[in-house]
C-alpha positions as CSV (number, residue, x, y, z in Angstrom):
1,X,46.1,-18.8,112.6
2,X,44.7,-18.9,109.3
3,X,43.5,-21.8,107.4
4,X,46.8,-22.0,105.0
5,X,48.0,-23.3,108.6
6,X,46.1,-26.5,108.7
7,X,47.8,-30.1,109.4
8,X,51.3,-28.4,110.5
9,X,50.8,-29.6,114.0
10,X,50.4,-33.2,114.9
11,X,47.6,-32.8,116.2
12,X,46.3,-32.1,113.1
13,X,46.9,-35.0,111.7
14,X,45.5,-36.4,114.5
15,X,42.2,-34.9,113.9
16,X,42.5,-36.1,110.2
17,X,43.1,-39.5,111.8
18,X,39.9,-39.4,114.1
19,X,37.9,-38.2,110.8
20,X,39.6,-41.2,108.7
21,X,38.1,-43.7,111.8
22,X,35.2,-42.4,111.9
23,X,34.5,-43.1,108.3
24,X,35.6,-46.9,108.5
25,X,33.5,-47.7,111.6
26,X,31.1,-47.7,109.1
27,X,32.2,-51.2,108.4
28,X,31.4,-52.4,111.4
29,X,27.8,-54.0,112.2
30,X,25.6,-50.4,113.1
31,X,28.4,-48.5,112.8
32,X,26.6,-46.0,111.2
33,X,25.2,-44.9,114.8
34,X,28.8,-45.2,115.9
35,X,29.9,-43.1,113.1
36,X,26.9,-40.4,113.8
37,X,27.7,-40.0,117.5
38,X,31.9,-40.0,117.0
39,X,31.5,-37.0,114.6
40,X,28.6,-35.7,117.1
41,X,31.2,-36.0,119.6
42,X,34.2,-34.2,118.3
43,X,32.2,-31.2,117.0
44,X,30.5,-30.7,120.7
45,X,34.3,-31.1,121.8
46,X,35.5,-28.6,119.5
47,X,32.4,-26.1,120.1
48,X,33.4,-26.3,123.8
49,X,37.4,-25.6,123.7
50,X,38.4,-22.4,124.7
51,X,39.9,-21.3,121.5
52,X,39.6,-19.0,118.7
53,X,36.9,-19.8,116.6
54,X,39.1,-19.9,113.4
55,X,41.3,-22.7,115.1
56,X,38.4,-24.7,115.9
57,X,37.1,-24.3,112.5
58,X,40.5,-25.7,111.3
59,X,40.0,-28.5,113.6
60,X,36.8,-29.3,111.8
61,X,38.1,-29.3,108.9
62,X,41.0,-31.8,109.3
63,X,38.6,-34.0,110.8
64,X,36.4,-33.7,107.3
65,X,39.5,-34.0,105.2
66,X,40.1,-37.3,107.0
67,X,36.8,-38.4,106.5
68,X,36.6,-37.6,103.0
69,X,39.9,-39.5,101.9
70,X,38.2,-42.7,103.9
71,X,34.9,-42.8,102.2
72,X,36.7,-44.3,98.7
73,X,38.3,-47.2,100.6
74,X,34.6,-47.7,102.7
75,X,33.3,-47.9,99.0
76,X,35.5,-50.4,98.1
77,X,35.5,-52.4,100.9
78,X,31.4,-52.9,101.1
């Protein structure tokens, strides 16, 4: 796997997904400690798979990606 293979498996969107949630549990009332230990949660998850490093990274990354495209709509919506 390289990284050009990222988000052609649905659980890569998935992880996109998770990252996109993460980001808007913000919203809610101390999310922000939500927020913290979801993201602390999937990296731990990820560190511990039995997998190649490089498809963990990948992993990780969705998950950021997701994140990222959710943090312009948590702008807008505070």
């Amino acid at each position: 796997m390289s990284l050009r293979n990222a988000f052609r498996d649905p659980y890569d969107w998935l992880h996109a997904a998770l990252g996109f949630a993460a980001c808007l549990i913000n919203l809610l009332p101390y999310g922000w400690i939500l927020s913290m230990t979801f993201m602390f949660a999937f990296v731990v998850y990820e560190a511990l798979q039995a997998e190649k490093p490089l498809d963990s990274y990948c992993d990780l990354l969705e998950f950021l990606v997701g994140y990222a495209l959710a943090v312009p709509l948590l702008l807008f919506l505070t």
